[in-house]
N, C-alpha and C positions, 0 to 999 in steps of 0.2 A: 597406100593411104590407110588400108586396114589396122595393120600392124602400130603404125606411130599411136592412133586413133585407142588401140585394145589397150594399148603401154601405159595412155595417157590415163587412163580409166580406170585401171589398176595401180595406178602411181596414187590417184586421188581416193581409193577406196584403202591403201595402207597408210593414207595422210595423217588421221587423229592418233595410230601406234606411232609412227615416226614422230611425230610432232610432239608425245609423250618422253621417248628416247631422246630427244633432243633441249630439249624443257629440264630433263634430270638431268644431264650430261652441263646444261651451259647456265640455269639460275632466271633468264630470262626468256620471256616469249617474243620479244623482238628480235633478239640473236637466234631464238629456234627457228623461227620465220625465215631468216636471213641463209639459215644450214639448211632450210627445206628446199628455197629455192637454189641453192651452192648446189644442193645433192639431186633435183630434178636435172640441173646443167649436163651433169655428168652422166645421169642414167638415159638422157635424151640420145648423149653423144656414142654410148658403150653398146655391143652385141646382145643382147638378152637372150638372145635364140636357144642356148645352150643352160639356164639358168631354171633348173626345178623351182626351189623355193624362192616367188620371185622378193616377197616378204621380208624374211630371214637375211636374203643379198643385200636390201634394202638396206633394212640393220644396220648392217656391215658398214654399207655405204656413208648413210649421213653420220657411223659412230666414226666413220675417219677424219669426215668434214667439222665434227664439232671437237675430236682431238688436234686437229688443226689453228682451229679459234679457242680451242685453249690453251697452248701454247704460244700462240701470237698475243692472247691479254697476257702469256704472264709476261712476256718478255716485253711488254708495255709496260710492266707496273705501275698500272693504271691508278689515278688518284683516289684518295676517300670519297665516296658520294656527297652531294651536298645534303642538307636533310628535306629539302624536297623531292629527293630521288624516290621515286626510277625515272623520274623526266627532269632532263638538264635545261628546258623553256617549258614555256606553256603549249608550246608546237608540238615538239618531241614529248612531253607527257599525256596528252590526246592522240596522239599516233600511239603511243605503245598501253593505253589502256589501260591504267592504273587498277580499276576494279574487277577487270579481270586477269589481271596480271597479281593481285591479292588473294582470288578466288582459286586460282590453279596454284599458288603458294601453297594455301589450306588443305586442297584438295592432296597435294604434295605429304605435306609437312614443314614447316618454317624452317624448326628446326634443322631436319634432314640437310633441306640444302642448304644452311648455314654450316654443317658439317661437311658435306660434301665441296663445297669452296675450299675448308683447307689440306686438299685433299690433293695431290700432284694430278696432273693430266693424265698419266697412264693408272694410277690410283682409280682415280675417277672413271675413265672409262672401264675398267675390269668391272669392278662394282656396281657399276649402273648396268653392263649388258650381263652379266652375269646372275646377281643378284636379284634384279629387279625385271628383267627380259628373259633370262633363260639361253642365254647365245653360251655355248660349249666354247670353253677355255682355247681348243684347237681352233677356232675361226678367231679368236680374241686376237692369238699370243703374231701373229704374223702381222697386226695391226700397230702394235707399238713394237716391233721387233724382239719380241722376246720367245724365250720356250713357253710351251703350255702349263710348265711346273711356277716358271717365274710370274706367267700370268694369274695363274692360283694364290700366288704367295703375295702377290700384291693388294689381289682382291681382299684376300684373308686378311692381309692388314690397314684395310680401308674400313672391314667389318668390324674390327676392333676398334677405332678407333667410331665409328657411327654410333656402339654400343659406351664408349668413354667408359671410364675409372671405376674404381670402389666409389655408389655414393655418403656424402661427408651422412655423419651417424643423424638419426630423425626419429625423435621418438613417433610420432605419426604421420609419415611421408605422404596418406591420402590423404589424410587433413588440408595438409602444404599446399596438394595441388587444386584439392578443390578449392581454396582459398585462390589461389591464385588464379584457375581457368575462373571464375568468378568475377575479379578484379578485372581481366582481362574482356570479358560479357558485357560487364556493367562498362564498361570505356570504350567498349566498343557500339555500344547500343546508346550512348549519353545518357546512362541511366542514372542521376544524379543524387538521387535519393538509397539506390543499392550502393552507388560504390561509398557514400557515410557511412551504410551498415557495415560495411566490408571492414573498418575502419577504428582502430583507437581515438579515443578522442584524444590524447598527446601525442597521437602518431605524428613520426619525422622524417621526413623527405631530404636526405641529400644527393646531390645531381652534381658531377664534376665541372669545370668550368669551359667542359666542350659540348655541354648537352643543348645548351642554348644559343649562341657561345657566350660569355661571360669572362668581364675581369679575373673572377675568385668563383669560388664555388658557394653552389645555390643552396639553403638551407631552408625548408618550410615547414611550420610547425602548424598539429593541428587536422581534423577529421576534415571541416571544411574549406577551409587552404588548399590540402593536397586533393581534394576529390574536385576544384576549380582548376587547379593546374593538370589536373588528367583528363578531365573534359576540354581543357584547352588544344592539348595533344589528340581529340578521339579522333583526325583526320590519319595521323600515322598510325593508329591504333591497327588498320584495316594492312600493314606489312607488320604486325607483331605477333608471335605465336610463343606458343610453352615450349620451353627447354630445361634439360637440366644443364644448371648455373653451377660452374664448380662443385658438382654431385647432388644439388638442391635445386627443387623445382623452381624456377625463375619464368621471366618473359625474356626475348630475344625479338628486338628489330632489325628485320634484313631487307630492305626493298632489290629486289632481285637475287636475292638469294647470299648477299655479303653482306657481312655483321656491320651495323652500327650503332647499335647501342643495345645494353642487358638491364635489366633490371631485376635485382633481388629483393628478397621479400624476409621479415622477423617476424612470429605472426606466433599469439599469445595461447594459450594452453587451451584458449576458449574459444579459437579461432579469429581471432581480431587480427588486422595486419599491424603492428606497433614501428614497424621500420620500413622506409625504402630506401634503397641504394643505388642512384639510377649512373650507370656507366658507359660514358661513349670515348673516355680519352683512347686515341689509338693506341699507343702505347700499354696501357691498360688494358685495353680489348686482346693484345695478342696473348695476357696471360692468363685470358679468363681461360678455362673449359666447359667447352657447347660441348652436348651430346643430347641424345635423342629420348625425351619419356617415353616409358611404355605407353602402352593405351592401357 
């Protein structure tokens, strides 16, 4: 009885790392839940006796279990979310917590795991236990069957792709952002009065005809127009973070970590936002490029 008893107890004391490695590996915290308890099943059933690092095995363990469930969504090819995702009723969106499933977004980065989504399963995991854990290529490369040099070279090109392109030319790209984390404060705080300042008084809102959904596409003109229709939105506000938007600082909504809509930003020599470009066509979506702002 000892023994199941010490397992147990050490299994719950590596819970918040695991559950971190699991959270970057899969975008949501109901699917990490779901690999904690997959990867307890298995570590209840297996020998430990022989197991130094019980930690580190751990690792290992639930990064199989969530290499596993990502390859099972992809070969689902799972639908577009609706846009009150990440819960498909009002059941399953109080089961999996929307506010703190927004919070460990941020804690994350939006962006990141919006990048990391399109990212293959063995991509994904090199890079997440690698880069972000610390787990050596040689414990990696037996995990998705490859050598420790091809586990390298994977990762290495997940890292590239996290950091994305040449950004497009900006005469003041900390301008951009602070304009934009700003825009992004002010909607998310219903600050109605900041996001006008934020704002051209001729600023123009277009929004494709999947943002809503709508016949045609949406067109609003106008400081306070667009700052009623962003307060409209501040409920999704709380899945939106800063990205770079085809090399330009943008916002990106991903509830669970998969894009569904960007928003770009025109924004005047003085700091005013003069354009929005809000884009959720899938089609569209596949040729934007996400990557990650610095800090």
């Amino acid at each position: 009885m000892d023994e199941p008893r010490s397992l147990i107890e050490r299994f719950e004391e590596a819970r918040p790392h695991l559950r971190a490695v699991a959270y970057r590996m899969l975008g949501s915290l109901s699917e990490a839940d779901d690999a904690l308890q997959e990867t307890w099943l298995r570590v209840s059933r297996a020998d430990t006796t022989g197991v130094e690092n019980l930690t580190g095995w751990l690792t290992t363990v639930v990064g199989r279990v969530c290499l596993n469930m990502l390859r099972a969504r992809q070969s689902r090819r799972e639908d577009p979310f609706e846009m009150q995702a990440p819960g498909r009723s009002a059941g399953q969106e109080e089961a999996d917590d929307p506010e703190q499933e927004a919070l460990m977004a941020d804690s994350v980065g939006l962006a990141l795991l919006v990048v990391l989504d399109t990212l293959t399963p063995a991509e994904r995991l090199a890079f997440v236990l690698h880069d972000m854990f610390a787990v050596p290529f040689d414990e990696i490369a037996p995990m998705i069957e490859r050598t420790p040099a091809a586990a390298r070279q994977l990762a290495s090109r997940a890292r590239r792709r996290v950091k994305g392109g040449t950004p497009a030319p900006d005469a003041d790209p900390a301008r951009r952002r602070r304009v934009v984390d700003a825009f992004l404060a002010a909607t998310r705080g219903g600050n109605f009065e900041a996001l006008v300042a934020l704002l051209h008084p001729d600023v123009v809102l277009r929004a494709d005809a999947m943002v809503v959904p709508s016949p045609e596409p949406i067109v609003v003109r106008g400081a306070v127009a667009v700052a009623r229709g962003a307060m409209a939105a501040m409920g999704r506000a709380r899945f939106t973070g800063a990205a770079l938007v085809d090399g330009a600082a943008g916002l990106a909504m991903a509830p669970r970590g998969r894009l569904f809509l960007v928003l770009t930003f025109a924004v005047t020599d003085d700091g005013l936002i003069s354009a929005v470009d809000v884009i959720a066509d899938p089609e569209q979506l596949r040729r934007v490029d996400i990557a990650v702002l610095d800090a």
